[in-house]
C-alpha positions, 0 to 999 in steps of 0.5 A, a space after each residue: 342567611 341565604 343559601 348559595 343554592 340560589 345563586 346564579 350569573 347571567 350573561 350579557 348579550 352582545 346585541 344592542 337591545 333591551 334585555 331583561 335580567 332579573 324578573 322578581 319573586 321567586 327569582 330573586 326576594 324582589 329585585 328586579 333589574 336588565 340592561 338598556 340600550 338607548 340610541 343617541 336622542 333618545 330616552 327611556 320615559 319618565 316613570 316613578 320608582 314607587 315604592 322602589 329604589 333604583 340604581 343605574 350603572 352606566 356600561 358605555 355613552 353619556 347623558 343626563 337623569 332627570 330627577 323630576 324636574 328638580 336636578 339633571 345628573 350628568 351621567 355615562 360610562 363608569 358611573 352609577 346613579 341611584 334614585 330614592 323611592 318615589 322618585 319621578 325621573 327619566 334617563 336620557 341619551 345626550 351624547 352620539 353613540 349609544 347609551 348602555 346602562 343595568 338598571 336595579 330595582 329593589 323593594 324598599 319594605 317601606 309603604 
């Protein structure tokens, strides 16, 4: 188990701009994560998630995750979207105000 000594909480910024969370070992056992902040039209970039799987929590705004080509998710405000390992997709912001959401990336052990 654990010990509760490595245990912490991080405050979010109130300014409208990336910021980084969690960096990986040996901060955390491999999760990586941050918020992301993106203007209305804009998107984040098709990446893949690797040997990864992501979550995505949505704090404000609404859009759409593009799962490599394959499916749109309607996504914003009180939502979360998970994306499996190796997993093209890209987050987009389809609505006019901000789109505000923590990503959480995490080893999966599988190679």
């Amino acid at each position: 188990m654990a010990s509760s000594q490595n245990a912490f909480s991080i405050e979010l910024e109130s300014k409208p701009e990336y910021q980084k969370l969690l960096d990986g070992r040996p901060q955390t056992c491999g999760m990586r994560s941050g918020r992301v902040y993106l203007e209305a039209g804009r998107s984040c970039g098709q990446h893949s998630t690797k040997d990864h799987e992501e979550l995505l929590v949505f704090l404000a705004g609404k859009g759409v995750v593009h799962i490599g080509g394959a499916a749109d998710l309607e996504v914003g405000r009180g939502k979360v979207a998970y994306i499996p390992p190796r997993t093209l997709h890209d987050v987009e912001n389809t609505g006019t105000e901000p789109l505000a959401y923590i990503y959480c990336v995490a080893p999966t052990g599988v190679e």
